[in-house]
ModelCIF file with pLDDT and N, C-alpha, C, O atoms, coordinates in Angstrom:
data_MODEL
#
_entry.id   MODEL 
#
_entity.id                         1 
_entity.type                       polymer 
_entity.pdbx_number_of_molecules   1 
#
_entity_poly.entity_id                      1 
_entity_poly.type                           'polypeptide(L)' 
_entity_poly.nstd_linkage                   no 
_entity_poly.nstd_monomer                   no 
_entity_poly.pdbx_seq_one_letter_code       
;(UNK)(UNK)(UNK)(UNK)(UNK)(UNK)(UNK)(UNK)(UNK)(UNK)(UNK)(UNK)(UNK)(UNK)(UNK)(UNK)
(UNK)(UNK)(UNK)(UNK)(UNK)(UNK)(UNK)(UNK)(UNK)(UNK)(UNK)(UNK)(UNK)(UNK)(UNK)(UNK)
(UNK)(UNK)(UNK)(UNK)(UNK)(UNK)(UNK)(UNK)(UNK)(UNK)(UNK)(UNK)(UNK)(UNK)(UNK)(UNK)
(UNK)(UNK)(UNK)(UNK)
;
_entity_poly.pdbx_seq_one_letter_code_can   XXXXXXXXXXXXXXXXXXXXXXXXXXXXXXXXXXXXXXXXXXXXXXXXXXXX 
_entity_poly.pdbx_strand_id                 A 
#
loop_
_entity_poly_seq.entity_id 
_entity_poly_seq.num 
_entity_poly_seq.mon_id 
_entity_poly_seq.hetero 
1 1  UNK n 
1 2  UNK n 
1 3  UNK n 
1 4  UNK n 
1 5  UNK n 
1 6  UNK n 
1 7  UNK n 
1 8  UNK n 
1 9  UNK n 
1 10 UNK n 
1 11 UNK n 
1 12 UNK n 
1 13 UNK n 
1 14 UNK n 
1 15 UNK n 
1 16 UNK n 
1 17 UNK n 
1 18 UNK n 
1 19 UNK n 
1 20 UNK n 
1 21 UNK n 
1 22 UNK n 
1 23 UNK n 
1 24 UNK n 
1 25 UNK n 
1 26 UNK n 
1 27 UNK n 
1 28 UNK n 
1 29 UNK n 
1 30 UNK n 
1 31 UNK n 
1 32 UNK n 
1 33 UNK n 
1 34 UNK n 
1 35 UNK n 
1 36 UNK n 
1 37 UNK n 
1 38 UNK n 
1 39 UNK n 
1 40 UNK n 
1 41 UNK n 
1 42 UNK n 
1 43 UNK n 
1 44 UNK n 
1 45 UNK n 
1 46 UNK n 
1 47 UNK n 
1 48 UNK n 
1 49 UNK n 
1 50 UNK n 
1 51 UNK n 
1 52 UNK n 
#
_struct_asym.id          A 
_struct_asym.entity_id   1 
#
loop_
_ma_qa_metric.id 
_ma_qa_metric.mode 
_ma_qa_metric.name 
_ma_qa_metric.software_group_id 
_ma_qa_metric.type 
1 global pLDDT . pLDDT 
2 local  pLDDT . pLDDT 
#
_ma_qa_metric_global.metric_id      1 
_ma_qa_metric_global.metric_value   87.06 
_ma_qa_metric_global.model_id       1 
_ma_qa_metric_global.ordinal_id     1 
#
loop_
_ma_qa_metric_local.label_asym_id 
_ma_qa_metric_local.label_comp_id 
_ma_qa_metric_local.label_seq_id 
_ma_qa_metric_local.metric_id 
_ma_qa_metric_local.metric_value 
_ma_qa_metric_local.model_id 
_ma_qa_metric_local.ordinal_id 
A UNK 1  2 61.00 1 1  
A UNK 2  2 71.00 1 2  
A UNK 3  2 75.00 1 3  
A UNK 4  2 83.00 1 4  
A UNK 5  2 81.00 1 5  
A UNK 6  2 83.00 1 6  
A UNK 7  2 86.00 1 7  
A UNK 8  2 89.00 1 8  
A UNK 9  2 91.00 1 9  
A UNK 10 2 92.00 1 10 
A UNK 11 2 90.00 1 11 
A UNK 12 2 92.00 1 12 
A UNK 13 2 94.00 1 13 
A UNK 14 2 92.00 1 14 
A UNK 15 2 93.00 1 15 
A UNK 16 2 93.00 1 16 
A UNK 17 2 95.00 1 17 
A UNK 18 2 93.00 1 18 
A UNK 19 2 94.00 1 19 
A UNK 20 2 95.00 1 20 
A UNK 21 2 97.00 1 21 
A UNK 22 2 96.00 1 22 
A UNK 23 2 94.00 1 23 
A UNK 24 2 90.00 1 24 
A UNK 25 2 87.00 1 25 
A UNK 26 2 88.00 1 26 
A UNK 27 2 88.00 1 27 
A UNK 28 2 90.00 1 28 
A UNK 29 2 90.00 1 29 
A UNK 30 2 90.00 1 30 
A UNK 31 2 89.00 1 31 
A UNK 32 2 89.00 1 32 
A UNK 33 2 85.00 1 33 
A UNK 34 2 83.00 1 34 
A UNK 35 2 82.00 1 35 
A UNK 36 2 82.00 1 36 
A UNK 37 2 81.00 1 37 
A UNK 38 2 81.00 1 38 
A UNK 39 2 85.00 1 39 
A UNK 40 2 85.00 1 40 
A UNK 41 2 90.00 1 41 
A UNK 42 2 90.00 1 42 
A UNK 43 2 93.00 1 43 
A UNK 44 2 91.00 1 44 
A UNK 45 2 92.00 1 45 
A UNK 46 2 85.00 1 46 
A UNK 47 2 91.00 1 47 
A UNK 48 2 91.00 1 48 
A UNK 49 2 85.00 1 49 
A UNK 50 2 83.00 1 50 
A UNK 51 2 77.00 1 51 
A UNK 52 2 64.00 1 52 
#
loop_
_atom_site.group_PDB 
_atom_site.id 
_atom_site.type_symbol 
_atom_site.label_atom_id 
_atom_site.label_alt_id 
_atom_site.label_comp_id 
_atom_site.label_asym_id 
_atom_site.label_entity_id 
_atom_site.label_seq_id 
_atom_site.pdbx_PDB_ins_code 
_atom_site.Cartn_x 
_atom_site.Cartn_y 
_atom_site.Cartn_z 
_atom_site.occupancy 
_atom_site.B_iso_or_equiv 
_atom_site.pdbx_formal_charge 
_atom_site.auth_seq_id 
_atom_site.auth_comp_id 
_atom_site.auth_asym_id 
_atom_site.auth_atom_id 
_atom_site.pdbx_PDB_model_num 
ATOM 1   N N  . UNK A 1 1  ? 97.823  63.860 116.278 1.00 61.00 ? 1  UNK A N  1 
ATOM 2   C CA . UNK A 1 1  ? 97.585  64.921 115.354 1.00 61.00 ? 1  UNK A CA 1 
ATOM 3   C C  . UNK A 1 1  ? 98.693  65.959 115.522 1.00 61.00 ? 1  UNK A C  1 
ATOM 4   O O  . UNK A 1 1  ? 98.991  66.349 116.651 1.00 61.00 ? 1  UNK A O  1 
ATOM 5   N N  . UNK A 1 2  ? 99.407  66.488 114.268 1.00 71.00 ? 2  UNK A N  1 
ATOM 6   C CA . UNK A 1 2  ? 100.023 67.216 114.515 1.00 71.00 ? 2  UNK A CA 1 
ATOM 7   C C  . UNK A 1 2  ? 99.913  68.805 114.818 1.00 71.00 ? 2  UNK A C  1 
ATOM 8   O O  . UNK A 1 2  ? 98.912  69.324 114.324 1.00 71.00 ? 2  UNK A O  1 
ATOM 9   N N  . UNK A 1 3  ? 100.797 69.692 115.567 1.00 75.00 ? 3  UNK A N  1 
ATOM 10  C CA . UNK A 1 3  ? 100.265 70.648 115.732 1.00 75.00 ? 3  UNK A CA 1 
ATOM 11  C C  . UNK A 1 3  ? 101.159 71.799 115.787 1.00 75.00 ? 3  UNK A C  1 
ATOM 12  O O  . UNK A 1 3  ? 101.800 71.829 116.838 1.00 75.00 ? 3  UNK A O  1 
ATOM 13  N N  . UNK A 1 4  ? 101.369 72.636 115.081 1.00 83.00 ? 4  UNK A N  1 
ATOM 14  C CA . UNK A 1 4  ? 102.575 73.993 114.801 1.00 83.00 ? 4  UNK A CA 1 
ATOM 15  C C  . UNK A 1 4  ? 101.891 75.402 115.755 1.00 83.00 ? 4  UNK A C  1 
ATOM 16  O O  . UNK A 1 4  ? 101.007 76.055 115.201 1.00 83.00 ? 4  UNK A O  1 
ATOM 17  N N  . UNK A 1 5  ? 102.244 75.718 116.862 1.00 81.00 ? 5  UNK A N  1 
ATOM 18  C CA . UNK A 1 5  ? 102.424 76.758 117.030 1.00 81.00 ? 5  UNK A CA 1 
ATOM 19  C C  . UNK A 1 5  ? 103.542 78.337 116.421 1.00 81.00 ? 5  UNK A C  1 
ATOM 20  O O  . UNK A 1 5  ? 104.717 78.463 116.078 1.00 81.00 ? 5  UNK A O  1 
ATOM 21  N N  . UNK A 1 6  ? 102.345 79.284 116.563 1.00 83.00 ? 6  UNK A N  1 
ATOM 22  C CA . UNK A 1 6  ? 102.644 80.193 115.592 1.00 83.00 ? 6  UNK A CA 1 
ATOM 23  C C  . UNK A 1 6  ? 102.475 81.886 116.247 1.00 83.00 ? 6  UNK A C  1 
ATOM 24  O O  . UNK A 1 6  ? 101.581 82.157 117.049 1.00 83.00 ? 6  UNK A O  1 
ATOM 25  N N  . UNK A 1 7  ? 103.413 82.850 115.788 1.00 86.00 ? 7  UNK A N  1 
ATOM 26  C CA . UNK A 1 7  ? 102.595 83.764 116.718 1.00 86.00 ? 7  UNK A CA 1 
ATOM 27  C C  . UNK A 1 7  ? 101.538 84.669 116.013 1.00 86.00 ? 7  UNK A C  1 
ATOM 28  O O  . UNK A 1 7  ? 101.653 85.075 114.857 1.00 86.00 ? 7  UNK A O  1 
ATOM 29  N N  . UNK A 1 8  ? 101.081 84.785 116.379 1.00 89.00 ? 8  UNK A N  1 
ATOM 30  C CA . UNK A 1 8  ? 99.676  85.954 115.817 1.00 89.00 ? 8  UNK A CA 1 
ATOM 31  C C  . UNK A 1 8  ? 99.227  86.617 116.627 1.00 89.00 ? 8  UNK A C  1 
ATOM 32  O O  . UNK A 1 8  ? 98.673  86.076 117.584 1.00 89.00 ? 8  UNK A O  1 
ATOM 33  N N  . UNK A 1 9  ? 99.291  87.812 116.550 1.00 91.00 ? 9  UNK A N  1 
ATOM 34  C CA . UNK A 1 9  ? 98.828  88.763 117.264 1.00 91.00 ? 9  UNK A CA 1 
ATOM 35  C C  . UNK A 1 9  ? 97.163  89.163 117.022 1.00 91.00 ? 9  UNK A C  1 
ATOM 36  O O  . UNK A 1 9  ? 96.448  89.722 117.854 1.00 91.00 ? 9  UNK A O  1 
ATOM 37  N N  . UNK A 1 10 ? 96.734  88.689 115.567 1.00 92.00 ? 10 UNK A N  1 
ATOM 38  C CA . UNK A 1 10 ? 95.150  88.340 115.671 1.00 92.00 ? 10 UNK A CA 1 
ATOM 39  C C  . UNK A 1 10 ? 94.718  87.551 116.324 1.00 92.00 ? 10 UNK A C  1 
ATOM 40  O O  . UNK A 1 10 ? 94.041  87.888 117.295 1.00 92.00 ? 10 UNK A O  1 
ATOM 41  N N  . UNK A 1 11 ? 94.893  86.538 116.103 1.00 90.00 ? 11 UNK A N  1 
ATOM 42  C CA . UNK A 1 11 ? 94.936  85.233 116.935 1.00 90.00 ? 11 UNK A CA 1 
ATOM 43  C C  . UNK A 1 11 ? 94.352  85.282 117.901 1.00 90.00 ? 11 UNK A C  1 
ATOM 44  O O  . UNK A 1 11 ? 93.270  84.784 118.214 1.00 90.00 ? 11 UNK A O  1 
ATOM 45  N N  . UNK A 1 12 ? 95.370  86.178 118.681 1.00 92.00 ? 12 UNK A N  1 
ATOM 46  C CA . UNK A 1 12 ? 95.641  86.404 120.311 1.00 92.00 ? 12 UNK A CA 1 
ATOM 47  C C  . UNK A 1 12 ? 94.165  87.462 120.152 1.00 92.00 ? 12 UNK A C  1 
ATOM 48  O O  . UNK A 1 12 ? 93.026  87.002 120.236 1.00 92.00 ? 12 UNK A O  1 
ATOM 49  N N  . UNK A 1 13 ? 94.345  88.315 120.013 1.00 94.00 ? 13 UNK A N  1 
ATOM 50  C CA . UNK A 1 13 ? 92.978  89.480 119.805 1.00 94.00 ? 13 UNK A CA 1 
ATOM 51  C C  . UNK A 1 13 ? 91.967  88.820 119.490 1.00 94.00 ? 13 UNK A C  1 
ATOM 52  O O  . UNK A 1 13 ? 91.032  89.157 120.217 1.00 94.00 ? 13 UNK A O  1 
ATOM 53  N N  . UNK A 1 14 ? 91.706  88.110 118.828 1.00 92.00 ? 14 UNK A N  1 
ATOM 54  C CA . UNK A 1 14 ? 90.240  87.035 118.541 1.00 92.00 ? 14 UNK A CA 1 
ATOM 55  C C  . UNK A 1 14 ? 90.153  86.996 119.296 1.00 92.00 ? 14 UNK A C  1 
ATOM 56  O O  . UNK A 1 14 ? 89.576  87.922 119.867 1.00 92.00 ? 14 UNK A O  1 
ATOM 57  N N  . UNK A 1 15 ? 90.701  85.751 120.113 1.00 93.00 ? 15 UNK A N  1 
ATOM 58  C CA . UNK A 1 15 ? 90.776  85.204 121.054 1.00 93.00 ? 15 UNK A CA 1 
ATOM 59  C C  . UNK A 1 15 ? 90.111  85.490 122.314 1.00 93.00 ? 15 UNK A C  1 
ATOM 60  O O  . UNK A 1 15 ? 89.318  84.917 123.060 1.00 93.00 ? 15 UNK A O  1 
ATOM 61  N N  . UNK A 1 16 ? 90.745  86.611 122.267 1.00 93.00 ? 16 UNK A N  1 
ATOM 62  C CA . UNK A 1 16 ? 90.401  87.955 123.826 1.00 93.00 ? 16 UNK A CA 1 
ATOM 63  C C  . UNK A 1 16 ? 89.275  88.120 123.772 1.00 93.00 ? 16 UNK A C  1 
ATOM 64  O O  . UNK A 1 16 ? 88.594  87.840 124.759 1.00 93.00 ? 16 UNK A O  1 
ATOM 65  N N  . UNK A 1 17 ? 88.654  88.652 122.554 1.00 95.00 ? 17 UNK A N  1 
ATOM 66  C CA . UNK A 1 17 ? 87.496  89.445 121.995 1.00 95.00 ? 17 UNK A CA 1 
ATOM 67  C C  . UNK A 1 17 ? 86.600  88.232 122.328 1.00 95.00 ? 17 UNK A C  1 
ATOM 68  O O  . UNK A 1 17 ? 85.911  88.478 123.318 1.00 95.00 ? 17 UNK A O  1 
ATOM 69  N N  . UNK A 1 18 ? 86.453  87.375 121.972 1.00 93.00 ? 18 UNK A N  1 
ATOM 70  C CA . UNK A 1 18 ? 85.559  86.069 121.994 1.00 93.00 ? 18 UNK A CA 1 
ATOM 71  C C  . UNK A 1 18 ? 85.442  85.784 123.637 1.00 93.00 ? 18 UNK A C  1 
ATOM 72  O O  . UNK A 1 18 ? 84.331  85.648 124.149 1.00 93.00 ? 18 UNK A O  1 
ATOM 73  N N  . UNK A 1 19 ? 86.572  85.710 124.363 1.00 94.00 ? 19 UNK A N  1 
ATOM 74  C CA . UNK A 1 19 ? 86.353  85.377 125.880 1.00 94.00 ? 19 UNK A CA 1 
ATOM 75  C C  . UNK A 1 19 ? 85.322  86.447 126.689 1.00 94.00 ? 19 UNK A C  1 
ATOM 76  O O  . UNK A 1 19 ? 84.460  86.168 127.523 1.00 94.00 ? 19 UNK A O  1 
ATOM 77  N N  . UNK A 1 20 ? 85.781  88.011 126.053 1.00 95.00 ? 20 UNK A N  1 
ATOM 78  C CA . UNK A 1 20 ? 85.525  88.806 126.469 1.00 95.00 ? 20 UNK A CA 1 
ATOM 79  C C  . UNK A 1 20 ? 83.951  89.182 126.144 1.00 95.00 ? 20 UNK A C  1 
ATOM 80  O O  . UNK A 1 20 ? 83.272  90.076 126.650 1.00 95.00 ? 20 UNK A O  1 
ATOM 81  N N  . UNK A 1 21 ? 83.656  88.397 125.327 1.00 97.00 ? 21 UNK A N  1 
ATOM 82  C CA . UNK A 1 21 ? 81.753  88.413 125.246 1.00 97.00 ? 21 UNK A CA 1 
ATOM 83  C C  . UNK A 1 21 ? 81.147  87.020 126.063 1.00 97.00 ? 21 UNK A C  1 
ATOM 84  O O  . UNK A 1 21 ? 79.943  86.904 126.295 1.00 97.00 ? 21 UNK A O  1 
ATOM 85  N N  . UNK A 1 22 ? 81.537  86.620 126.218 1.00 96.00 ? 22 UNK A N  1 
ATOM 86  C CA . UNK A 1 22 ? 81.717  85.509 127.089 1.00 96.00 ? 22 UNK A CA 1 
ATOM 87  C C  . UNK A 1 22 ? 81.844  83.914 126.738 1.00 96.00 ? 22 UNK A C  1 
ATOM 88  O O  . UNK A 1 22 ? 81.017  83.071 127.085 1.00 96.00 ? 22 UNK A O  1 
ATOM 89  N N  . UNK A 1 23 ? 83.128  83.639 125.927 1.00 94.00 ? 23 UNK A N  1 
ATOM 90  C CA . UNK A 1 23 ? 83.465  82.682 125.606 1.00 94.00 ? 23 UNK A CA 1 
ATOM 91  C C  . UNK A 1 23 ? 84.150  81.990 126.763 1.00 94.00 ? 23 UNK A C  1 
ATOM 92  O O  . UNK A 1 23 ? 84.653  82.693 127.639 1.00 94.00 ? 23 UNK A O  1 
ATOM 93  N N  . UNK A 1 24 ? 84.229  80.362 126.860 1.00 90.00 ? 24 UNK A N  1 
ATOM 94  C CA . UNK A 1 24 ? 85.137  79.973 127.747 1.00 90.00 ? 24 UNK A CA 1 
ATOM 95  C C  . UNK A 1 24 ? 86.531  78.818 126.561 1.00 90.00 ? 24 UNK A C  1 
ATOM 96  O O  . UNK A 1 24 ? 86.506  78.394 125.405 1.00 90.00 ? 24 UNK A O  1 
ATOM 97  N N  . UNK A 1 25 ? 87.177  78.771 127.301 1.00 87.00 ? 25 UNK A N  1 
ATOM 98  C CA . UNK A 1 25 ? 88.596  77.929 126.728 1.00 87.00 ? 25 UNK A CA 1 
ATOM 99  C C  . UNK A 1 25 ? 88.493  76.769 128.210 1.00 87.00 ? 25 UNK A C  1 
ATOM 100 O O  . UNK A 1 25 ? 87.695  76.901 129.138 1.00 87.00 ? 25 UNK A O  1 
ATOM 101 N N  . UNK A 1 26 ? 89.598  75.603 128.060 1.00 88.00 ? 26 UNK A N  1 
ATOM 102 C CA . UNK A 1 26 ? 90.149  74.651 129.019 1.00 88.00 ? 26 UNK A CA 1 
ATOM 103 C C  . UNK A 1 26 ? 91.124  75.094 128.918 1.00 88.00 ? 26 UNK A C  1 
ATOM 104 O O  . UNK A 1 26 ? 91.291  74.847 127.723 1.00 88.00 ? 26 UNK A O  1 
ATOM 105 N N  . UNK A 1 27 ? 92.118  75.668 129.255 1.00 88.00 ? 27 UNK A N  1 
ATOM 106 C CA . UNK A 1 27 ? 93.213  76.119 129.251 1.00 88.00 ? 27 UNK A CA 1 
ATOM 107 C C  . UNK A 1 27 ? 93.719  77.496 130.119 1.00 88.00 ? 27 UNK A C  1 
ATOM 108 O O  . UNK A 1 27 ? 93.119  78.528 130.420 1.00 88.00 ? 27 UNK A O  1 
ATOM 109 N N  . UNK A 1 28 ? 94.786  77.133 130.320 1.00 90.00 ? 28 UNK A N  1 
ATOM 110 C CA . UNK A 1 28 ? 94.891  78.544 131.615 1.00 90.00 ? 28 UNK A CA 1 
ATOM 111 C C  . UNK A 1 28 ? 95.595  79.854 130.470 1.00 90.00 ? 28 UNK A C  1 
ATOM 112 O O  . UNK A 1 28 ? 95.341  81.023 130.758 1.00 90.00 ? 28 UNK A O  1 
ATOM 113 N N  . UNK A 1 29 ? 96.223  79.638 129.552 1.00 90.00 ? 29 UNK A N  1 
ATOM 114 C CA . UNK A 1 29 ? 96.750  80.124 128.238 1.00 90.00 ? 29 UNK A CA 1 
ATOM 115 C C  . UNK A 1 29 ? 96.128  79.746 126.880 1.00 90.00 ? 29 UNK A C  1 
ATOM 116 O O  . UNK A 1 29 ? 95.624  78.650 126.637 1.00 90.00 ? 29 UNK A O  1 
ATOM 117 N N  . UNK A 1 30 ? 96.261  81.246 125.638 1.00 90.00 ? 30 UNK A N  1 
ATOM 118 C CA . UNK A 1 30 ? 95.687  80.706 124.818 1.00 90.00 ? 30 UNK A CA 1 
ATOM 119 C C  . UNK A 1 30 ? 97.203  80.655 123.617 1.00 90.00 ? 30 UNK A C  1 
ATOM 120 O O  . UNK A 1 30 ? 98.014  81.541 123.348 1.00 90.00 ? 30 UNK A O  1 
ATOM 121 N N  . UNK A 1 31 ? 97.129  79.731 123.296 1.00 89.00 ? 31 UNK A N  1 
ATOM 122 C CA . UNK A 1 31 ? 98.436  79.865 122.261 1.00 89.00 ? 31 UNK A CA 1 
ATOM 123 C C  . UNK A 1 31 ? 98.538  79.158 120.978 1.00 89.00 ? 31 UNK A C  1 
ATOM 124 O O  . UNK A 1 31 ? 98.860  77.987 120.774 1.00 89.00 ? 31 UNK A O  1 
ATOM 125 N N  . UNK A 1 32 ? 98.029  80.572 119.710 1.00 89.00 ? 32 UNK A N  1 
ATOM 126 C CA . UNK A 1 32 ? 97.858  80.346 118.776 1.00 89.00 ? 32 UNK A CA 1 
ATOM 127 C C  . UNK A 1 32 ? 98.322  79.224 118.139 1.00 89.00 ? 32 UNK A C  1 
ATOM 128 O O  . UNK A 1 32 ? 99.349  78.930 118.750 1.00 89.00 ? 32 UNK A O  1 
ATOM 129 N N  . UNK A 1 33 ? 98.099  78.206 117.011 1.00 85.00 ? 33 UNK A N  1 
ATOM 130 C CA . UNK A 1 33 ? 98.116  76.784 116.684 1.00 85.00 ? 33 UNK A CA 1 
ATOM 131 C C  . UNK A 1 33 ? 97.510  76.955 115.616 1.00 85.00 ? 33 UNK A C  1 
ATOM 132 O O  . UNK A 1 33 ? 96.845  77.958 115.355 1.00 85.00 ? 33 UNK A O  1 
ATOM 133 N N  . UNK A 1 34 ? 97.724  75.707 114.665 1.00 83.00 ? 34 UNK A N  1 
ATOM 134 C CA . UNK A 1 34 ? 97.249  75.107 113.618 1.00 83.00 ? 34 UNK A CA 1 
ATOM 135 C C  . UNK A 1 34 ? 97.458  73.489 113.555 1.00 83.00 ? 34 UNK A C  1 
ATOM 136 O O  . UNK A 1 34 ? 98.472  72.953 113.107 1.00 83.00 ? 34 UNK A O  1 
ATOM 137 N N  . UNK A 1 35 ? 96.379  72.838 114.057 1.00 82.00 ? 35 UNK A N  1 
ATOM 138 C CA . UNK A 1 35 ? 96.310  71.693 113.771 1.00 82.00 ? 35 UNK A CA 1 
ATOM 139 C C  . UNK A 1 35 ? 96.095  70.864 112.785 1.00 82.00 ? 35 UNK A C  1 
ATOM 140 O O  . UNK A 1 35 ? 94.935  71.173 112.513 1.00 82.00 ? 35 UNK A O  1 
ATOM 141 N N  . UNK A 1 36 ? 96.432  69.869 111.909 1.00 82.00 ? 36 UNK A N  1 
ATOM 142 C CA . UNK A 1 36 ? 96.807  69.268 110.879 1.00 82.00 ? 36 UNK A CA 1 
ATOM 143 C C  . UNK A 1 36 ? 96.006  67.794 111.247 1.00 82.00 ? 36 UNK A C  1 
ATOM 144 O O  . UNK A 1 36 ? 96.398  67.102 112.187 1.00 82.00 ? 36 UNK A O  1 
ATOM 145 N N  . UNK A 1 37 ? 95.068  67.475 110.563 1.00 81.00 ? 37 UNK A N  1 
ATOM 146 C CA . UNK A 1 37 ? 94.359  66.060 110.384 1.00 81.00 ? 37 UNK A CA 1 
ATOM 147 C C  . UNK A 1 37 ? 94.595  65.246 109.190 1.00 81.00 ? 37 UNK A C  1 
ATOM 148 O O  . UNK A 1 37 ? 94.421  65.716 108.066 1.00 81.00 ? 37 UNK A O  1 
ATOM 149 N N  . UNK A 1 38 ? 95.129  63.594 109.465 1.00 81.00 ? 38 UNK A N  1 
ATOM 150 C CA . UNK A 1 38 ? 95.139  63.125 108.342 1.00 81.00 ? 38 UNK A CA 1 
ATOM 151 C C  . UNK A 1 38 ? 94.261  62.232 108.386 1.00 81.00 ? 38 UNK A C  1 
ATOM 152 O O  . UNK A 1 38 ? 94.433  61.188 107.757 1.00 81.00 ? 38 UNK A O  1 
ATOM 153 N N  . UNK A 1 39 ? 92.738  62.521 109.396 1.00 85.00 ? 39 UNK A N  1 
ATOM 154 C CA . UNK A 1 39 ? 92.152  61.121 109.037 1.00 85.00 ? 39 UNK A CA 1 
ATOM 155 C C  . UNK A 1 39 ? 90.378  62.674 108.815 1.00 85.00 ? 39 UNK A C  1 
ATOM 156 O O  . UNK A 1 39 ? 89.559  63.197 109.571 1.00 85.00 ? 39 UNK A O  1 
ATOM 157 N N  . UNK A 1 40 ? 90.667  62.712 107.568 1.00 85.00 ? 40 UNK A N  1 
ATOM 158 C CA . UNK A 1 40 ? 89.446  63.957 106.874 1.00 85.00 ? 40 UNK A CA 1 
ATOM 159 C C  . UNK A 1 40 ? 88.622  62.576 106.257 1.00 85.00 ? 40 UNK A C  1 
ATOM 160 O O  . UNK A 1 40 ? 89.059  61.710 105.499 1.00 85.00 ? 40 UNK A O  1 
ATOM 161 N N  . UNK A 1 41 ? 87.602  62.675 106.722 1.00 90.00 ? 41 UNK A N  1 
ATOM 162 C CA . UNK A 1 41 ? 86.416  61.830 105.769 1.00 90.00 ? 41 UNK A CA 1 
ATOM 163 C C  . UNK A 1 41 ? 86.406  62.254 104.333 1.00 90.00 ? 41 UNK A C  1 
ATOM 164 O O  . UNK A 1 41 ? 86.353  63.401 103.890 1.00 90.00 ? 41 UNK A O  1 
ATOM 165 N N  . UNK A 1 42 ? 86.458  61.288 103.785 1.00 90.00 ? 42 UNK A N  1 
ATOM 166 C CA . UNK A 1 42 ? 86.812  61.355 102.224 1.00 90.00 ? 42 UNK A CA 1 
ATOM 167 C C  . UNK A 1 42 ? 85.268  62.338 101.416 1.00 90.00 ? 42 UNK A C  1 
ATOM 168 O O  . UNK A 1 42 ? 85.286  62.908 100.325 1.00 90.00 ? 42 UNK A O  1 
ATOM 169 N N  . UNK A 1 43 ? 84.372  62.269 102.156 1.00 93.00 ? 43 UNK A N  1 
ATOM 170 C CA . UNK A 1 43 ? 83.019  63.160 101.208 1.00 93.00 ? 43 UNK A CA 1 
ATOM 171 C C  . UNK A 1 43 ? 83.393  64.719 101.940 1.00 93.00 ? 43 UNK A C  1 
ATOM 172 O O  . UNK A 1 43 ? 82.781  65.615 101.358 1.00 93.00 ? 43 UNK A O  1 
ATOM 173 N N  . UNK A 1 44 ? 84.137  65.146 102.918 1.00 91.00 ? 44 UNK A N  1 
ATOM 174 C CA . UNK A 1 44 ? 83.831  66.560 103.271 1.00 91.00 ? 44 UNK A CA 1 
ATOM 175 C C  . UNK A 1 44 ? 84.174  67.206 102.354 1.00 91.00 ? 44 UNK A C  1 
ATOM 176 O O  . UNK A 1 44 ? 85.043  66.806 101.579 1.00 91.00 ? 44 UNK A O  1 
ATOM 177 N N  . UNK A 1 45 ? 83.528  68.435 102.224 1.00 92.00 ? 45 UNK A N  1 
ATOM 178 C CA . UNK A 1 45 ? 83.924  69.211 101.327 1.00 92.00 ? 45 UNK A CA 1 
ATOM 179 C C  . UNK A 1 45 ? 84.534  70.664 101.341 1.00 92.00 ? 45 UNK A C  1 
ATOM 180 O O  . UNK A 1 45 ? 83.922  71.727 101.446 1.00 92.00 ? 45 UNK A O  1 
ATOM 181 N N  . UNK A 1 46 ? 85.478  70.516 101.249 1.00 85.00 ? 46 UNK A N  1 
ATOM 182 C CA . UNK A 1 46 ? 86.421  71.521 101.693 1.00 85.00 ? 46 UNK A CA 1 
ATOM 183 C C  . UNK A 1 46 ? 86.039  72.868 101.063 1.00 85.00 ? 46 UNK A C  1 
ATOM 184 O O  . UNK A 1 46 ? 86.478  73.875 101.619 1.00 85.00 ? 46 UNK A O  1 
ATOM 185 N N  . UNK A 1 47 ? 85.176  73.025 99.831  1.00 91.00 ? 47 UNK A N  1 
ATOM 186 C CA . UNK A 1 47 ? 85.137  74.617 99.533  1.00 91.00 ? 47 UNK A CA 1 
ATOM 187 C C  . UNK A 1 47 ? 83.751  74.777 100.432 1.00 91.00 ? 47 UNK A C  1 
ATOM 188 O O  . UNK A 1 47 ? 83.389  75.945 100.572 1.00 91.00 ? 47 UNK A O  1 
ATOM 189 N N  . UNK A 1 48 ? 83.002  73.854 101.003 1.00 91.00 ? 48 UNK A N  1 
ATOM 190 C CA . UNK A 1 48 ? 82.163  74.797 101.932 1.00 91.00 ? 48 UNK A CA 1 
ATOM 191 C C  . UNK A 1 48 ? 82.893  75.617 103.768 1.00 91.00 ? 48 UNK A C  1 
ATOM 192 O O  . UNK A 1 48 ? 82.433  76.345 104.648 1.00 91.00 ? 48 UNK A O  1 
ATOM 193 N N  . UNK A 1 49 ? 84.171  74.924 103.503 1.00 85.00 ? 49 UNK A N  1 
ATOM 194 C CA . UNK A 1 49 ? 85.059  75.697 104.981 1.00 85.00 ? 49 UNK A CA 1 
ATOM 195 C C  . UNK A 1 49 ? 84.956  77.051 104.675 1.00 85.00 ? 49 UNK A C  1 
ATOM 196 O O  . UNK A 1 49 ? 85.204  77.327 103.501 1.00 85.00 ? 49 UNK A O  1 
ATOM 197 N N  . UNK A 1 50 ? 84.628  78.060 105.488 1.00 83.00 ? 50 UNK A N  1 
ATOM 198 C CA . UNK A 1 50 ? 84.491  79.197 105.884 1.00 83.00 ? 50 UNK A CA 1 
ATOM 199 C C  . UNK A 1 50 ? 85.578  80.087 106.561 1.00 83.00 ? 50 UNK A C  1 
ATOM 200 O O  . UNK A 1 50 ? 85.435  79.962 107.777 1.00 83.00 ? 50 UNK A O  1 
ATOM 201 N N  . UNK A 1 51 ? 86.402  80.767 106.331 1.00 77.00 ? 51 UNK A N  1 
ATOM 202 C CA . UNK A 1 51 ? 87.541  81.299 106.991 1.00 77.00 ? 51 UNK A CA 1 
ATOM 203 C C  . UNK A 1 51 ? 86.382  82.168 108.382 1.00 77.00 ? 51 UNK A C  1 
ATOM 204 O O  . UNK A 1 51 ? 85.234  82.584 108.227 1.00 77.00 ? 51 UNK A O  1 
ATOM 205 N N  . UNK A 1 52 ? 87.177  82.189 109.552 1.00 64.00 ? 52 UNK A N  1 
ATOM 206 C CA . UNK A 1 52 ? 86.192  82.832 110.779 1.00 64.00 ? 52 UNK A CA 1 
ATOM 207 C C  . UNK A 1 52 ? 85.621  84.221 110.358 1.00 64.00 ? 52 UNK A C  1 
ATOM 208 O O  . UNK A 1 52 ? 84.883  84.842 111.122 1.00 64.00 ? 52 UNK A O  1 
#
């Protein structure tokens, strides 16, 4: 899967904000990304995706 790192300074602030209520990550760093899928099941339906 491909994957573009990007910088965002929201991103990064989400990020924080979410750990900081007590989210966990696998990762010792968090570094903003956008991952790209080309195997999408053909029925999903993309106008029910929700921006966060």
């Amino acid at each position: 899967m491909p994957s573009c790192r990007c910088a965002s300074t929201h991103a990064v602030s989400r990020h924080r904000s979410m750990v900081d209520a007590g989210g966990s990550h696998d990762f010792d760093e968090y570094h903003p990304h956008v991952t790209i899928s080309f195997d999408v099941p053909a029925n999903t339906d993309l106008t029910a995706l929700k921006p966060y």
